[in-house]
FIDREN-880238 format. One line per 2 residues: number of its first residue (from 1); for each residue x, y, z of C-alpha. Coordinates in steps of 0.5 Angstrom, whole numbers, plus 2048, in hexadecimal, padded with zeros to 3 digits. Layout:
NUM) X Y Z | ...;
***
This chain:
1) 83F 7BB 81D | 846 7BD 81D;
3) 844 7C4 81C | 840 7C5 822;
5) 845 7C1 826 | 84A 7C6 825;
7) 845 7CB 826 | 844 7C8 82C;
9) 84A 7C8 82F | 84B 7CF 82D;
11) 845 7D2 82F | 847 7CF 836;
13) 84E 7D2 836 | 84F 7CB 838;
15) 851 7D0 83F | 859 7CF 83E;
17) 85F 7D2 83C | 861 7D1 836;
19) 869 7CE 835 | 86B 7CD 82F;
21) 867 7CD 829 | 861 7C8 829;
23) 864 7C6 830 | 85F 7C8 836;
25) 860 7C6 83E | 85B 7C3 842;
27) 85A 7C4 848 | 857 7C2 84F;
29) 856 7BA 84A | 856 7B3 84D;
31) 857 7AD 848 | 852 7A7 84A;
33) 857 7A2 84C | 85C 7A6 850;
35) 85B 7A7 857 | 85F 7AD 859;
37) 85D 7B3 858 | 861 7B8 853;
39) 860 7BF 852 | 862 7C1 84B;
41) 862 7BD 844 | 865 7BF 83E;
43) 861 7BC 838 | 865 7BD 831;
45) 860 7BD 82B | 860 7BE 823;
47) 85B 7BF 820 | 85A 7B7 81E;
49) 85A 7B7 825 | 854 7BC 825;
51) 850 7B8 81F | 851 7B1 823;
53) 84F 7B5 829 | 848 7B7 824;
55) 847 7B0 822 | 848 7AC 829;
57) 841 7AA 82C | 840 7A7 831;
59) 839 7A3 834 | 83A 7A7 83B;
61) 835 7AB 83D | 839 7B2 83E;
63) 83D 7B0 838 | 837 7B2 834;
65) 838 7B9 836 | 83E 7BB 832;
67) 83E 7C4 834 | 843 7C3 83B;
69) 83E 7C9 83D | 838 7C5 83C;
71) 83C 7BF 83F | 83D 7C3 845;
73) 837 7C6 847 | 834 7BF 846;
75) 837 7BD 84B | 837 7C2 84F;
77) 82F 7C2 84F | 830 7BB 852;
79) 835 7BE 857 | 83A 7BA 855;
81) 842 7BC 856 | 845 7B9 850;
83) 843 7B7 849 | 846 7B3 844;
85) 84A 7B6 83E | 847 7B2 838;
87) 84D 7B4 834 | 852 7B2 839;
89) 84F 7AE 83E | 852 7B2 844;
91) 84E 7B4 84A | 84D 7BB 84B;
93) 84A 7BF 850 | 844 7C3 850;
95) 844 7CA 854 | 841 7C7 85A;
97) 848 7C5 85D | 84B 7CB 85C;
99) 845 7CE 85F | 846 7CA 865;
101) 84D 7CB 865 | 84C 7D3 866;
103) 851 7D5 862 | 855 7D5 85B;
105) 85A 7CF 85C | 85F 7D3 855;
107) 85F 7CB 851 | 85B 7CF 84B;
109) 855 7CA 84D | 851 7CA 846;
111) 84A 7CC 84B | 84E 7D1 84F;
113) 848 7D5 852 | 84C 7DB 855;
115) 84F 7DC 84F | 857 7DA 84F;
117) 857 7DE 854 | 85E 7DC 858;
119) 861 7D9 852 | 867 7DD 850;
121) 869 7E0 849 | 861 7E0 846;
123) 85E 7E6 844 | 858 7E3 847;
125) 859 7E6 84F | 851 7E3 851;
127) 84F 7E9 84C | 84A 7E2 849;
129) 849 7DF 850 | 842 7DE 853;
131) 845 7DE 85A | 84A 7E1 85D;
133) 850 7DD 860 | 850 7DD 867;
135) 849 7DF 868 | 846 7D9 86C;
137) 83E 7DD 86D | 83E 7DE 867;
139) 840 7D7 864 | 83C 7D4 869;
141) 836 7D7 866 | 838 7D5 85F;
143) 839 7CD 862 | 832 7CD 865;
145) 82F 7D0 85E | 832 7CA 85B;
147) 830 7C5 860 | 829 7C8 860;
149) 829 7C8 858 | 828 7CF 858;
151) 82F 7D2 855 | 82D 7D3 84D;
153) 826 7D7 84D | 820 7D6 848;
155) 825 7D6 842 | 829 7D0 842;
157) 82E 7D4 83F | 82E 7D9 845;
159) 831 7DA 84C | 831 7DF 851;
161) 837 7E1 854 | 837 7E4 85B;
163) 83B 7EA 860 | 83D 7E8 868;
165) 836 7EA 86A | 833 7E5 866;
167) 82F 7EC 862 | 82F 7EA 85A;
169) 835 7ED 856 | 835 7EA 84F;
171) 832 7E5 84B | 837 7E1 847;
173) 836 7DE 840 | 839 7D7 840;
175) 838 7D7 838 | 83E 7DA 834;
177) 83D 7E0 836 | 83E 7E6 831;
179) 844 7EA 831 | 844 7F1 835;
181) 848 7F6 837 | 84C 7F6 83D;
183) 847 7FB 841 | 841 7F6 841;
185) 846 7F1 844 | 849 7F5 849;
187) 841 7F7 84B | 83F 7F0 84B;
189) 844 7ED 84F | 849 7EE 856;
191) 850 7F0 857 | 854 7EC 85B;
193) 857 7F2 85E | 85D 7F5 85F;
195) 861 7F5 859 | 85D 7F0 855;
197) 857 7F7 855 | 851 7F7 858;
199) 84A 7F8 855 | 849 7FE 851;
201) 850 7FF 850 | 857 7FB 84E;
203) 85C 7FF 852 | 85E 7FD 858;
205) 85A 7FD 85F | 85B 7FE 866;
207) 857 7F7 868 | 858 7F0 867;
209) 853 7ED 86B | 858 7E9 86E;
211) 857 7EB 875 | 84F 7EB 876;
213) 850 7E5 87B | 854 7E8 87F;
215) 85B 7E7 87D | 860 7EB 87A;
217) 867 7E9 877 | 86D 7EB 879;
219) 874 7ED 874 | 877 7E6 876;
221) 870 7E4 873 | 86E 7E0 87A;
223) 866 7E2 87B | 865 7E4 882;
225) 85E 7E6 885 | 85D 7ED 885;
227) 85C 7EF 88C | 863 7EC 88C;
229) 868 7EF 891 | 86D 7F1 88B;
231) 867 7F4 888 | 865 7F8 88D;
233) 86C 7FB 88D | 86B 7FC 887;
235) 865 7FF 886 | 867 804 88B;
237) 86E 805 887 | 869 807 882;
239) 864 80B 885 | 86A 80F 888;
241) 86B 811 882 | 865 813 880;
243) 865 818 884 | 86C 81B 883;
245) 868 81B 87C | 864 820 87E;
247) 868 824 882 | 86C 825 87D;
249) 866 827 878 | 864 82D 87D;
251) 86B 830 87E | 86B 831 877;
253) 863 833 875 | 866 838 87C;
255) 86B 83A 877 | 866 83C 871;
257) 862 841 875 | 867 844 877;
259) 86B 845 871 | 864 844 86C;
261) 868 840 868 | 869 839 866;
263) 86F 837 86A | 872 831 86B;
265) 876 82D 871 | 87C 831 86D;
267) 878 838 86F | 875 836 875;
269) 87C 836 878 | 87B 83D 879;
271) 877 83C 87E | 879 837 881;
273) 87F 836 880 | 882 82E 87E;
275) 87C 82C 881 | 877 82A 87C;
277) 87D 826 878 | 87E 823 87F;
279) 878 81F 87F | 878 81E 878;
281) 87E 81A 87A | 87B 817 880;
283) 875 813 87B | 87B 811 878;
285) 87E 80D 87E | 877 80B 881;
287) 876 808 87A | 87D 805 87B;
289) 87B 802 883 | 874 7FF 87F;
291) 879 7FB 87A | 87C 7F9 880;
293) 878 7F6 884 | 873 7F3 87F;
295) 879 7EF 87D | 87B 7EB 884;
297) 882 7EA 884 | 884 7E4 889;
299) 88A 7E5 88E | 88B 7EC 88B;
301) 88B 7EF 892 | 892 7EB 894;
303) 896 7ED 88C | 89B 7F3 88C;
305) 89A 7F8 887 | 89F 7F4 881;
307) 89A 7EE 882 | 894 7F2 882;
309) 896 7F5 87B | 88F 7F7 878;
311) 88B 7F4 87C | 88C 7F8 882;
313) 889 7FF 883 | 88F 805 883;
315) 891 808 889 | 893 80E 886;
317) 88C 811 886 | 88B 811 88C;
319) 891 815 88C | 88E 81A 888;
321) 888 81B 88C | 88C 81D 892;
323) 88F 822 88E | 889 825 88C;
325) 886 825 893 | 88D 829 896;
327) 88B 82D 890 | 884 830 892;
329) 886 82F 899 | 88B 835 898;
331) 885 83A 896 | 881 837 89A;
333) 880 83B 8A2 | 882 836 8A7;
335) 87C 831 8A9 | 87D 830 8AF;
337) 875 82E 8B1 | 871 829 8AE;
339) 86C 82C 8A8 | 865 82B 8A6;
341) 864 829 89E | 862 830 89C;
343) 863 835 897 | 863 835 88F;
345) 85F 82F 88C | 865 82C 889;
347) 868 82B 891 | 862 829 893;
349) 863 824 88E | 86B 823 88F;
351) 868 821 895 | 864 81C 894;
353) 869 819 88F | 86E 818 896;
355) 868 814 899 | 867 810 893;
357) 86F 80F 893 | 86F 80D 89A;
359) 86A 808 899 | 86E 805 892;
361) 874 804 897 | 870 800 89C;
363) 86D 7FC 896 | 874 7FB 894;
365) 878 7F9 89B | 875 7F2 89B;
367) 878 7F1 893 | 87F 7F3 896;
369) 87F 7F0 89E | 87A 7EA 89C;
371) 87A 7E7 895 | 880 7EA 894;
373) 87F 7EB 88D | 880 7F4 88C;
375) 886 7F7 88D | 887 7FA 892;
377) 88A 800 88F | 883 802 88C;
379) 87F 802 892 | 884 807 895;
381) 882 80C 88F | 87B 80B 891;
383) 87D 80D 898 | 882 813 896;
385) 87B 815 891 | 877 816 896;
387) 87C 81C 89A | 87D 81F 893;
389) 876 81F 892 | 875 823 899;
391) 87A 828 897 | 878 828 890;
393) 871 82A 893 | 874 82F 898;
395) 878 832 892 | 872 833 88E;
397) 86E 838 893 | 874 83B 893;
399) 874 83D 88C | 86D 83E 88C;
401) 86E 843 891 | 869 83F 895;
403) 868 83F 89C | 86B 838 8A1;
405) 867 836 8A6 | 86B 833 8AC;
407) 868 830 8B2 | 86D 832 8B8;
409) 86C 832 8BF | 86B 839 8C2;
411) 86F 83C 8C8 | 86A 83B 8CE;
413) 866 836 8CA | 865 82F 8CB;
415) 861 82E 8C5 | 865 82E 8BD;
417) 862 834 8B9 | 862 836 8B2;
419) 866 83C 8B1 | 866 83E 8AA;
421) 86E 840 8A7 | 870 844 8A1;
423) 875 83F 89D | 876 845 898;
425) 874 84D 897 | 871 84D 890;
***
């Protein structure tokens, strides 16, 4: 009897953490007699204490079930949302409420069905869960299995484990299971995301599933919905910077066929003079303006630079925009009509990241004018972006000996027409 009581409580794993030696935490468990509510229990055994627990009998019903797995899914079957502990005489909760619940409450709870998800400092990280926390769809799949009695399947012993979409992902063996390797686990169940891994693999993973209902957290950690004007800001922040990318990627592939050599941004100077280096520096500064803007500073608009310390954004890069725009200008002939988005792709492209740039800038004036929140100095490098990003394209047709549409009105005419001017005799 001893021994399988023993047994017992080490086949069950008894779901906790142990502490000291023969001193496991409780979680989730409620004395009879109390009337509050209290999230964490800490029980000291010895090993008397165990033999006495083996020895103790009782004339309740479930008491005659001594297995806690065996106790659980009992009362489980009987949709029941707690049990008694024959050993101790706590109330402790079944699944079904943390189920209801939704998501992982981090209290260790002895039935925990998502695993320890949110608990900190265990090497559980949801990898053992039957749900996913935060997964309203598919907990309240497994809410309505309980309640219709259909959560364990033929075998008692046996309970499917569903994904989101309600297809079949596993079966899990409520009986001890047999040891296996890492890779059989990570197949069976589902990362949490991020740096808690994902799937099919440990390392960390671009989705969190956080934002599948429409929200997303800013660096302040407040959660704003997604079609936010901050986010609209900062999405074209982003978006803008996507585009400087790829600019910046066909200026260098131009470098490779012309040369037949595996260049760099440091060999494509050649052709395009600091350009390349120039927009590499320009993604670094939009990283810096989305940092900004996803972290709203309240009144920063009326702080002078000593106050705004490393919350503000610099001016001084502004600055070096407007050297960078004097410099190719000065090659550049005189623009003196306005120009259609012609020419090498790379231009073409340079001038769909002005538009964009502009659209970023309309998105931002609410955050400086209204809210009051974005540093003004950050919208001014947006502004100046745009103008260096015009000229940038302008000094990319010229390099590339490639022709500049203007579109200029003619002597005796009323209408504008294109005239096509060379920037460069290559």
């Amino acid at each position: 009897m001893i021994s399988k009581a023993v047994s017992s409580i080490s086949r069950a794993a008894l779901n906790a953490t142990k502490i000291t030696h023969n001193t496991y935490r409780f979680s989730s468990c409620l004395p009879r007699t109390s009337s509050s509510s209290i999230d964490q229990v800490t029980i000291a055994y010895t090993s008397l204490d165990l033999q006495k627990m083996a020895e103790t009998k009782t004339n309740n019903d479930e008491a005659a079930i001594t297995d806690i797995e065996d106790l659980h899914r009992h009362a489980i079957m009987n949709k029941q949302s707690t049990y008694i502990d024959p050993a101790t005489g706590f109330t402790v909760f079944t699944e079904l409420p943390h189920l209801k619940r939704g998501r992982c409450c981090g209290n260790m709870c002895r039935h925990c069905p998502y695993g320890w998800s949110n608990v900190r400092g265990t090497s559980e990280n949801g990898t053992n869960g039957r749900a996913i926390s935060g997964d309203r769809e598919c907990t309240g799949r497994l809410v309505k299995q309980i309640l219709d009695g259909t959560y364990y399947g033929n075998d008692e012993d046996t309970i499917t484990k569903l994904e989101p979409n309600g297809a079949k992902l596993s079966t899990l063996n409520t009986s001890p299971p047999a040891t296996t390797d890492a890779s059989t686990s990570a197949t069976i169940s589902r990362g949490k995301g991020g740096r808690a891994g994902g799937t099919l693999t440990s390392k960390n993973v671009p989705y969190t599933r956080n934002g599948d209902k429409g929200t997303s957290q800013l660096f302040t950690g407040e959660r704003r919905k997604k079609d936010d004007i901050l986010f609209e800001a900062l999405g074209t922040v982003d978006e803008l910077c996507s585009v400087v990318g790829v600019v910046y990627a066909e200026l260098v592939a131009a470098e490779k066929r012309t040369s037949n050599d595996n260049a760099t941004a440091s060999t494509a100077k050649s052709m395009y003079g600091e350009l390349p280096e120039q927009l590499l520096e320009v993604m670094s500064r939009l990283f810096d303006v989305g940092s900004h803007v996803a972290k709203p500073e309240p009144n920063i608009k009326e702080m002078d630079k000593s106050q705004k310390g490393n919350k503000g954004f610099s001016s001084d890069h502004t600055a070096v925009l407007e050297e960078w725009i004097d410099a190719m200008t000065e090659e550049l002939p005189e623009l003196t009509s306005f120009i259609l988005p012609t020419g090498s792709i790379a231009s073409s492209n340079l001038h769909v990241a002005r538009t964009v740039c502009r659209r970023a800038e309309r998105r931002m004036v609410p955050l400086v004018q209204e809210e009051e929140t974005c540093d003004p100095d950050a919208l001014a490098y947006v502004n100046r972006l745009s103008d260096y990003l015009f000229t940038a394209a302008r000094y990319v047709n010229f390099c590339d000996g490639s022709d500049e549409t203007q579109y200029r009105k003619a002597r005796s005419i009323v209408q504008r027409e294109r005239i096509i001017v060379k920037l460069n005799d290559k």
